[in-house]
C-alpha positions in Angstrom: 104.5 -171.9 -124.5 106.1 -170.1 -121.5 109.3 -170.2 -120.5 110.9 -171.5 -118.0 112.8 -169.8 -115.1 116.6 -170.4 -114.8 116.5 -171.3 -111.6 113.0 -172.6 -109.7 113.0 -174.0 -106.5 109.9 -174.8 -105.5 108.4 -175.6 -102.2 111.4 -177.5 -100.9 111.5 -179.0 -97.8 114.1 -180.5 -95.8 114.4 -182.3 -91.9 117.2 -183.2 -89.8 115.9 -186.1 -86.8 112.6 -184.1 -87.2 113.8 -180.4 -87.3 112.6 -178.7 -90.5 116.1 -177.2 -91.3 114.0 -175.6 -94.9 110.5 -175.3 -94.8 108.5 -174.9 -98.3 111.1 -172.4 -99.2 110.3 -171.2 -103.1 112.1 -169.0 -105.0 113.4 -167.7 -108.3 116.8 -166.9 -109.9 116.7 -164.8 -113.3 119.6 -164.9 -115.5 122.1 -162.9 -114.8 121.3 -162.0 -111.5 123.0 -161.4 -108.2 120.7 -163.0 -105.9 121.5 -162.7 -101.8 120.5 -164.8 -99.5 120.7 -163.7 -95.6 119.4 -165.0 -92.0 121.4 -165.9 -89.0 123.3 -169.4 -88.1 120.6 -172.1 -88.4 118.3 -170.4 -90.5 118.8 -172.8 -93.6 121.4 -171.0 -96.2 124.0 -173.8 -96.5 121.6 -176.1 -96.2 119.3 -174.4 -99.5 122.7 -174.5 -101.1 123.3 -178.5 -100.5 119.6 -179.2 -101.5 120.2 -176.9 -104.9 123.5 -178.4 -105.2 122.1 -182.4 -104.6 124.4 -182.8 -101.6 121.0 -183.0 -99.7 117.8 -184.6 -101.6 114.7 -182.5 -100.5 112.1 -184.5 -98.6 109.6 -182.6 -100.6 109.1 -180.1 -103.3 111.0 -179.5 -106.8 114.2 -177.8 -108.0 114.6 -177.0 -112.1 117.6 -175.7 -113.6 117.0 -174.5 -117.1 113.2 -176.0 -117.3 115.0 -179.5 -115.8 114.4 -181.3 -112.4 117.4 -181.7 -110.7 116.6 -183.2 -107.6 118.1 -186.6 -107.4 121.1 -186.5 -109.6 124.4 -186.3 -108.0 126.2 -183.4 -107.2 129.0 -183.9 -110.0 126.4 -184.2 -112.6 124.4 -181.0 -111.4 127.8 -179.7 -112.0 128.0 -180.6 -115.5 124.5 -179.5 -116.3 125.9 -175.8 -114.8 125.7 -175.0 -111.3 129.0 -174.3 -109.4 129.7 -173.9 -105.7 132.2 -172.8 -103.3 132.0 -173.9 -99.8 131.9 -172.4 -96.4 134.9 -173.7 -95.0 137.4 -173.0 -98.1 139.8 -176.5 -98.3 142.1 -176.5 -100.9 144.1 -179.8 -102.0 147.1 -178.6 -100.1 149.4 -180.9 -101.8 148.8 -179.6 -105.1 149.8 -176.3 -106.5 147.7 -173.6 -107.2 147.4 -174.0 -110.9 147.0 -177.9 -110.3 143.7 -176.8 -107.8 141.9 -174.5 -110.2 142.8 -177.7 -112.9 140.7 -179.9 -110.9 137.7 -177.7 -111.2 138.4 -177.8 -115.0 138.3 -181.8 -115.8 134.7 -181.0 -115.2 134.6 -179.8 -118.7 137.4 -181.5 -120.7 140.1 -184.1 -120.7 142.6 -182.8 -122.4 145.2 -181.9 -120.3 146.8 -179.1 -122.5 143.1 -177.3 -122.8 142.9 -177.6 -119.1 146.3 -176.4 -118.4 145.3 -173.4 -120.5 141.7 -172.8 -119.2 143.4 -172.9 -115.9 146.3 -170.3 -116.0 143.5 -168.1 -117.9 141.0 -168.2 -114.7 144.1 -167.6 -112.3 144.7 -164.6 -114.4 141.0 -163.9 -114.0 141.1 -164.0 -110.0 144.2 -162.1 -109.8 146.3 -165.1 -109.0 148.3 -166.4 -111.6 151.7 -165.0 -109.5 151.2 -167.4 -107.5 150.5 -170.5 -110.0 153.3 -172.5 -109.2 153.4 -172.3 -105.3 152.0 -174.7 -103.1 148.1 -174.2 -102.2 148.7 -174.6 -98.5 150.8 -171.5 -98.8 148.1 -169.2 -99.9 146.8 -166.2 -97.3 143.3 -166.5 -96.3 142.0 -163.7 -98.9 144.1 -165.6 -101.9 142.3 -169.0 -100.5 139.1 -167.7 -101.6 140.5 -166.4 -104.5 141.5 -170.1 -105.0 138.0 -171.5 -104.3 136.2 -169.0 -106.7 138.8 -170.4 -109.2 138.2 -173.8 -108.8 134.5 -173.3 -109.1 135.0 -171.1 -112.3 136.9 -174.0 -113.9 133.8 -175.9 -114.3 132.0 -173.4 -116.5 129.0 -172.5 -114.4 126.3 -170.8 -115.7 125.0 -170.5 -112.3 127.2 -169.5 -109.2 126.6 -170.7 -105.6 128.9 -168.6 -103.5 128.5 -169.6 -99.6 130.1 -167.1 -97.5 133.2 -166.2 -100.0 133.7 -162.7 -98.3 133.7 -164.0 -94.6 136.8 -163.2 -92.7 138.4 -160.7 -95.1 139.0 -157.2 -93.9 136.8 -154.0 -95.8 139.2 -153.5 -99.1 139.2 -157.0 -99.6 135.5 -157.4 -99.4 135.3 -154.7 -102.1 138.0 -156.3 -104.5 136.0 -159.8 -103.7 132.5 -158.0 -104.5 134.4 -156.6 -107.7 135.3 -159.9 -109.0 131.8 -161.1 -108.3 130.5 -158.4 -110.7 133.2 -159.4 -113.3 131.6 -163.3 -113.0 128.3 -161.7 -113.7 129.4 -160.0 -116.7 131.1 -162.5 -117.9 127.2 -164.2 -118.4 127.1 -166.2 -115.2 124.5 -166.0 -112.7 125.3 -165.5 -108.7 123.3 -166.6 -105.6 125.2 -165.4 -102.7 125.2 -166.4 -98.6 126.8 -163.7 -96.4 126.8 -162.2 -93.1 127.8 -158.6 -93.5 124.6 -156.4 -94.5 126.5 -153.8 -96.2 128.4 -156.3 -98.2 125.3 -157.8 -99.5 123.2 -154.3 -100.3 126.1 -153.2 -102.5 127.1 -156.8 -104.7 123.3 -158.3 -104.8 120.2 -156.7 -106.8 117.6 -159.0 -105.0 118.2 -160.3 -101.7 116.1 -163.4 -100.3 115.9 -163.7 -96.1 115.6 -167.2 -94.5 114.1 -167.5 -90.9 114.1 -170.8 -89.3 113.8 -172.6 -92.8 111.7 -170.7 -93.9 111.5 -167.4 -96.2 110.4 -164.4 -94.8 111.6 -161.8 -97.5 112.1 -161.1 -100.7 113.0 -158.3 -102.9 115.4 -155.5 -103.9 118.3 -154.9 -100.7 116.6 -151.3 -99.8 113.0 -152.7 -99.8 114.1 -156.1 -97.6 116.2 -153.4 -95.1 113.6 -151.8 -94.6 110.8 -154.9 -94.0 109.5 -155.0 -90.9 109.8 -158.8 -90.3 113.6 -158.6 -91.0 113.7 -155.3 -88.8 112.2 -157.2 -85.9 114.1 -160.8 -86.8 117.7 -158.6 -87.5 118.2 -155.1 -87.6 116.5 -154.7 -84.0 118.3 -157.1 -82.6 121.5 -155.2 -83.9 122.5 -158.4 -86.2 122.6 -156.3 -89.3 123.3 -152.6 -90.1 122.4 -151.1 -93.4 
């Protein structure tokens, strides 16, 4: 019997008032992997994330996590079965505190509030944040926000990663200490798929990188190989969008 792949999507489809936003997009996450995924506004990324994620159902095409379908079941229980998230635009429960934030993510995996208490101040410790357990969320500087997020997601135990744009609007050194942490998730056993703008951030955190085009894949492969592709020259590079 073969096994399966830990993450399969395959030929997934998905249209917006007729606009193919994805179109038959299949690809393939290996355990353990940093998978990137690039293209330009529009292309599809946060939408391939929702659709993964079951914040979108796909209108055609299949998506197995650990040899399971998971299109159709609701975002919360694709959660429990493993796959975290952050989002885009970070929001944090502003009334809360910080500790209290990462906490929510937690409940995904127990109800005991001491054990969540504890799994909580451990993954603020983690993310480099436990200084600031006790202050209010809405406090937090834009680069410990996404510190935050990555928290939150963490609490739920994901053996899968979904990280959409985590590294967008921090300055160089706190790209590197982001793409640091990032390594320290994988080797901690979870696998990362990863949306972001800046070429050279993901060449140095991703080993395969995966290019969207209008909805649909044009690339795949190790970062030096898909630099180097002529389709993504002509859709990116040329056109100055990307540097390597």
């Amino acid at each position: 019997m073969g096994t399966h792949a830990f993450l399969d999507v395959a030929s997934v489809s998905k249209s917006f008032r007729g606009l193919e936003a994805v179109s038959r997009v299949s690809l393939k996450l290996n355990p353990g992997e940093i998978l990137g995924l690039i293209g330009p506004n529009g292309a599809g990324k946060t939408t391939l994330f929702n659709l993964i994620t079951g914040f979108l159902r796909p209108d055609s095409g299949r998506i197995d996590f650990l040899g399971q379908n998971i299109v159709g079941l609701a975002p919360h229980r694709i959660c429990e079965r493993g796959i975290g998230r952050t989002f885009q635009i970070v929001k944090t429960f502003s009334h809360l505190s910080t500790l209290e934030n990462v906490a929510v993510g937690c409940y995904n995996r127990s109800a005991d509030t001491k054990e969540v208490e504890q799994n909580a101040w451990e993954i603020l410790r983690f993310v480099g944040l436990e200084k600031k357990a006790l202050s209010p969320a809405s406090s937090l500087t834009t680069p410990d926000r996404k510190r935050l997020e990555l928290a939150r997601a963490l609490g739920t135990r994901p053996k899968l990663l979904l990280l959409d744009e985590v590294m967008a609007g921090l300055n160089p050194k706190e790209q590197r200490e982001i793409i640091a942490l990032v390594h320290k998730i994988r080797e901690g056993g979870a696998a990362i798929f990863i949306i972001e703008h800046h070429m050279r951030v993901i060449m140095g955190v991703s080993d395969r990188i995966t290019v969207l085009h209008h909805g649909v894949c044009i690339a795949d492969g190790d970062p030096q190989a898909v630099c180097e592709d002529k389709g993504v020259i002509e859709a990116y590079l040329g056109k100055g969008a990307y540097s390597c």
